[in-house]
C-alpha positions as CSV (number, residue, x, y, z in Angstrom):
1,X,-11.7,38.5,-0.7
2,X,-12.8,35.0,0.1
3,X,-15.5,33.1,-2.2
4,X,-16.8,29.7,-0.8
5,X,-17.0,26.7,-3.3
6,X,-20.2,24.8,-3.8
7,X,-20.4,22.1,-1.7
8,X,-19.7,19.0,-3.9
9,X,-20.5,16.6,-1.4
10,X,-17.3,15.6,-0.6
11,X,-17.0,16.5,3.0
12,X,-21.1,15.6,3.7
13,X,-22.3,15.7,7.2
14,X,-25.7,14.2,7.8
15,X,-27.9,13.2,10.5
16,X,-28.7,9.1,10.2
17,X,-31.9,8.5,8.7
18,X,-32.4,5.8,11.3
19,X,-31.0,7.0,14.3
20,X,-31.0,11.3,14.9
21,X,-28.5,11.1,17.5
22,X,-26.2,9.4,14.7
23,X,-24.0,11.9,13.0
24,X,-23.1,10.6,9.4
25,X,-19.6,12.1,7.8
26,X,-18.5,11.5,4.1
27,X,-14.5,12.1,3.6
28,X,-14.7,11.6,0.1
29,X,-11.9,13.8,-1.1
30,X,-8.6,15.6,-0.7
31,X,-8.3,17.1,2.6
32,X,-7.5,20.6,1.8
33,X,-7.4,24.2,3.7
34,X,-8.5,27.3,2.1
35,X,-6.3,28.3,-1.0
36,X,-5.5,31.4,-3.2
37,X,-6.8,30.8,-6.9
38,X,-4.0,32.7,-9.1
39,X,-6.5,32.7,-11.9
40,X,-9.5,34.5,-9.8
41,X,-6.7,36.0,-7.9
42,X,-9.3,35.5,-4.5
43,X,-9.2,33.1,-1.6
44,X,-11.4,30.3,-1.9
45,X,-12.9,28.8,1.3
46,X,-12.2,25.3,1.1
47,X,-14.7,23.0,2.3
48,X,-12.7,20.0,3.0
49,X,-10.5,22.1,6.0
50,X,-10.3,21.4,9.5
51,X,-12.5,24.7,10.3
52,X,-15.2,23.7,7.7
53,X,-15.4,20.2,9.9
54,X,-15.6,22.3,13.1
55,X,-18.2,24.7,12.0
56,X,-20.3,21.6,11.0
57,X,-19.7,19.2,13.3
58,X,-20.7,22.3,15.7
59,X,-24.4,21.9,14.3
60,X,-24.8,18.9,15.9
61,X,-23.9,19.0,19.7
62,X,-26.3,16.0,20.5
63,X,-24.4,13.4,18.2
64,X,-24.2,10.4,20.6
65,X,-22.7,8.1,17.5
66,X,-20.4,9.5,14.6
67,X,-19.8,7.6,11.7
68,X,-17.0,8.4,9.1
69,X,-16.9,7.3,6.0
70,X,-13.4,7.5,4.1
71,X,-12.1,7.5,0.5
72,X,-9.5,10.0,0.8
73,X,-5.9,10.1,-1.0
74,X,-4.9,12.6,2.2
75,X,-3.6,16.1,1.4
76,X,-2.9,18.6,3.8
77,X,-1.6,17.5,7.3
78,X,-2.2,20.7,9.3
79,X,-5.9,20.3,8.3
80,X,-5.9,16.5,8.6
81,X,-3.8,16.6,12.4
82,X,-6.5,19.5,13.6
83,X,-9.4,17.5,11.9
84,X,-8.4,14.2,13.9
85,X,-7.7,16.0,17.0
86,X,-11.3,17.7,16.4
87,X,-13.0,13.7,16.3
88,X,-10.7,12.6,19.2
89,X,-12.0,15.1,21.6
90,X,-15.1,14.8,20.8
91,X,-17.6,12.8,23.5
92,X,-19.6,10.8,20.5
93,X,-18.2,7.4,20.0
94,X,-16.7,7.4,16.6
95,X,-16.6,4.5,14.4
96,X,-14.7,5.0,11.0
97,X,-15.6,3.0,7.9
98,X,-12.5,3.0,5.1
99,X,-14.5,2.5,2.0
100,X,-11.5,2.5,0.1
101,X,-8.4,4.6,0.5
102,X,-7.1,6.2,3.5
103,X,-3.8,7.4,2.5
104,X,-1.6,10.1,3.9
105,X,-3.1,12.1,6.6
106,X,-6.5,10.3,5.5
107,X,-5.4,7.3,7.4
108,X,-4.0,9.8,10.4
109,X,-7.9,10.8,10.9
110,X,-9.2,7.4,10.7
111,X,-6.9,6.8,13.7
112,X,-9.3,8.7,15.4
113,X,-12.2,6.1,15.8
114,X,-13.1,3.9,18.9
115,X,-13.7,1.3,16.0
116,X,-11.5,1.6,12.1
117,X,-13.7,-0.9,10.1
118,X,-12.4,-1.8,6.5
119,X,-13.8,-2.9,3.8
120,X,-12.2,-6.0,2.3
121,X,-10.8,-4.6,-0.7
122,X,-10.0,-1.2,1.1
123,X,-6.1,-0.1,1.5
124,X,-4.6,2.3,3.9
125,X,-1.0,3.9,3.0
126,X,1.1,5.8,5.7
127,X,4.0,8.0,5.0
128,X,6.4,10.8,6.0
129,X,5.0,14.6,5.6
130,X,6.4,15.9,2.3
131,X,6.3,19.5,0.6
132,X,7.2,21.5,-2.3
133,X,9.3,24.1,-2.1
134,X,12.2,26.4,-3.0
135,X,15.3,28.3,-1.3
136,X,18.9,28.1,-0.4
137,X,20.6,25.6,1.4
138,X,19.9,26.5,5.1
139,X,16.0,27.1,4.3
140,X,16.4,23.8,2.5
141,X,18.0,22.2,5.7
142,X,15.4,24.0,8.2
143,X,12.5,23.0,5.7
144,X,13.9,19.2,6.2
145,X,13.6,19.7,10.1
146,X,10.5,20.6,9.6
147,X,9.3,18.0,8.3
148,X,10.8,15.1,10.5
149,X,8.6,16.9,13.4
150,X,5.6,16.8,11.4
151,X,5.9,13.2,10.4
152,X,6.8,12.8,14.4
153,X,3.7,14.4,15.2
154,X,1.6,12.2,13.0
155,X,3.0,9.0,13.9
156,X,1.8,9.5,17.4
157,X,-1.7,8.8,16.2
158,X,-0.8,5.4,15.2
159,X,1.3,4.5,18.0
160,X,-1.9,5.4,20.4
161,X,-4.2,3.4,17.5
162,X,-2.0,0.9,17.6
163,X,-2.2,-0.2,21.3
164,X,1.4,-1.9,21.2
165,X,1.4,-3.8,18.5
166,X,4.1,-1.9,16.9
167,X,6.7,-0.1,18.3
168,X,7.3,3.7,17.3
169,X,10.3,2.9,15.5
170,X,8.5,0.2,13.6
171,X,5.8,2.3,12.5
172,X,8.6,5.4,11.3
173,X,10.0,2.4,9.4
174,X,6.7,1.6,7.6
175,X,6.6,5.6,7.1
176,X,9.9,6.4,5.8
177,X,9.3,3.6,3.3
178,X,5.7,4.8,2.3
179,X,3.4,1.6,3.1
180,X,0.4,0.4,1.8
181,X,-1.0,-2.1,3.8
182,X,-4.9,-4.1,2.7
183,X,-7.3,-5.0,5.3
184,X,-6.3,-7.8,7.0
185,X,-2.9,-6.3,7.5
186,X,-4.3,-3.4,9.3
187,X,-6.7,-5.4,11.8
188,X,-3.2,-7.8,12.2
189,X,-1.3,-4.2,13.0
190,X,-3.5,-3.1,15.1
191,X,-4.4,0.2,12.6
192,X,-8.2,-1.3,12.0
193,X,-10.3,-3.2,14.0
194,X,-12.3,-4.8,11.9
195,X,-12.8,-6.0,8.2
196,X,-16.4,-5.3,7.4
197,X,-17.2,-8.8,6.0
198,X,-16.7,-10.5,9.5
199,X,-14.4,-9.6,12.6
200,X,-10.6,-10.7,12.0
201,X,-9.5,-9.9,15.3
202,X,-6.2,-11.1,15.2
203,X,-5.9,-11.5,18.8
204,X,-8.9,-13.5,19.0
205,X,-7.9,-15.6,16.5
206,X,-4.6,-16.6,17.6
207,X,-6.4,-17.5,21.2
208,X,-9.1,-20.0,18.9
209,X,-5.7,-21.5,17.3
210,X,-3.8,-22.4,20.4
211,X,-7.3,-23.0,22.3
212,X,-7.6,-25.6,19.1
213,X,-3.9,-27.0,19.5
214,X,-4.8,-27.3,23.1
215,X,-7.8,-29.7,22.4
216,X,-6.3,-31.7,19.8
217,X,-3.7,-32.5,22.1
218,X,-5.7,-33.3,25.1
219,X,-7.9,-35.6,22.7
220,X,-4.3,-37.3,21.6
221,X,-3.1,-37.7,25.4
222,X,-6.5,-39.1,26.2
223,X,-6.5,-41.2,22.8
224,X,-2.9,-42.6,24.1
225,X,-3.6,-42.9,28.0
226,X,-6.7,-45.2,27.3
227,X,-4.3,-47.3,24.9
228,X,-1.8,-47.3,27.5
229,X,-4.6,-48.0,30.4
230,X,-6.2,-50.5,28.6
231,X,-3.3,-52.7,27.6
232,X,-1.5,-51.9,31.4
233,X,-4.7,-53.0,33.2
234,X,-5.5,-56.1,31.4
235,X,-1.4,-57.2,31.8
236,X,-1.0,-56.3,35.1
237,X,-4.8,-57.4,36.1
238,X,-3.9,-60.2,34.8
239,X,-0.7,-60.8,36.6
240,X,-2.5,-60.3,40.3
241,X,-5.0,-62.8,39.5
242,X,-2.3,-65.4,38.3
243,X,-0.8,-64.1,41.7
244,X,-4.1,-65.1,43.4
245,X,-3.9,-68.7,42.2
246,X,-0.3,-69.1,43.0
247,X,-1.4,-68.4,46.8
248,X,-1.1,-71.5,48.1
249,X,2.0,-72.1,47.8
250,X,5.0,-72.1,51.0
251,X,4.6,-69.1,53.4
252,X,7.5,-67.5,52.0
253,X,5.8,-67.3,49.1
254,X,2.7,-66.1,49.9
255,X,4.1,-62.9,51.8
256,X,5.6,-61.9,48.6
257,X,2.5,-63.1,46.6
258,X,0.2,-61.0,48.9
259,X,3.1,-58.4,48.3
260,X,2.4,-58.4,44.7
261,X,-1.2,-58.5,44.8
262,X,-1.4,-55.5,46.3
263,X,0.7,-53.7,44.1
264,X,-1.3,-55.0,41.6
265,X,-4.6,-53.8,43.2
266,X,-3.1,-50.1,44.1
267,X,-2.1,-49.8,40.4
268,X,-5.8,-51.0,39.5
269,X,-7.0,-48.5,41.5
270,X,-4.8,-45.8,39.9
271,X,-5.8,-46.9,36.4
272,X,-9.4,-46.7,37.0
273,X,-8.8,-43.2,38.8
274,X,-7.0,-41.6,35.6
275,X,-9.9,-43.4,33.6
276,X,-12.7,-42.0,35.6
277,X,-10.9,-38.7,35.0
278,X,-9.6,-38.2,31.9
279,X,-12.2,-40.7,29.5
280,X,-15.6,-40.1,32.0
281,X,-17.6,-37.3,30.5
């Protein structure tokens, strides 16, 4: 016999106030499939499980926009896997909002958002499947199998999430040693997008720093070449128009002064080039 629990709340769908097409989604507990009470001795229809999403989300086949909200310490990852694979196929755009912890398989279904925004002080935490159990040694051993493919299963959420910034073999790493990462280390993994106080793309800011490094350095080239310019031109500006005045001297002489003169002039002419280039705005 199966009972159903009263809905706490937890798992809330809700149409947006301001928007009908916008599907609103709480994830404010354990995700959990349906369990046997021993003291009840019945099956109790859980009402955070992957068919309890479907059979909900199935009340609203118009939802253009679908907007999670998640504080979840994870629980069960065959109901977490089916619930992300439920988000991911389905044609809304989904934008996830991590209100404060997405750990375990809470974090694999906020992988399943066009846009993962954080809050701030919000902290995501991936590991390797786990379980409880007992047998002998080659249940044990099979059990232990088991579990690498689940864990290899979940990771492939990240690795799509991700979009290269970490390899596969990085983000087992982070697994295997259970990782809790804040915001901003999330939006610099690629695992979020965005912290909700203001974008920290990583990407974009690294492009503003070297676009920055790139204008401070043009201003110091252009800060040196009009140095250079300035003291070149009046020197060598100088020298052609002593050249000028030492023009009537022997024949000789004046080919060479000529000579000069217009070595002067074509470096004149260069100078005020790179000038009218580089210092003209």
């Amino acid at each position: 016999m199966k009972v159903m629990k009263k809905n706490n709340g937890m798992f809330e769908f809700k149409q947006s106030a301001k928007n009908p097409n916008t599907l609103e989604l709480y994830i404010y507990s354990d995700v959990q499939g349906d369990y046997f009470d021993y003291e009840t001795w019945q099956t109790v229809t859980s009402e955070t499980s992957a068919e309890y999403f479907r059979a909900q989300l199935a009340e609203f086949p118009n939802a253009e926009e679908i907007e999670v909200y998640i504080n979840s310490l994870g629980g069960s990852c065959f109901e977490g896997n089916a619930i992300y694979s439920q988000l991911k196929r389905h044609s809304a755009h989904k934008t996830i909002y991590i209100d404060g912890y997405a750990c375990s398989i809470a974090s694999v279904i906020a992988m399943a958002g066009d846009r993962v925004i954080m809050s701030p002080n919000a902290v995501m935490m991936i590991h390797d499947a786990w379980s409880a159990l007992s047998g002998n040694a080659a249940q044990l051993r099979a059990a232990a199998d088991r579990l690498d493919k689940v864990s290899e299963a979940s990771r492939q959420a990240y690795v799509e999430k991700c979009g290269g910034k970490l390899t596969e073999q990085q983000i087992a790493e982070y697994m295997d040693r259970e990782t809790y990462f804040t915001a901003k280390e999330c939006v610099e993994l690629g695992l979020a997008d965005e912290i909700s106080s203001g974008k920290a793309d990583s990407s974009d800011l690294k492009d503003i720093k070297q676009e920055m490094s790139a204008m401070a350095a043009a201003n110091a080239d252009k800060m040196l070449c009009a140095r250079i310019a300035e003291v070149i031109t009046t020197a060598e500006r100088g020298k052609a128009v002593n050249n000028d005045d030492s023009s009537d001297t022997n024949g000789a002489e004046n080919e060479g002064t000529e000579s000069e003169s217009d070595t002067a002039a074509d470096f004149n002419a260069k100078v005020d080039e790179v000038i009218n280039k580089y210092f003209k705005m």
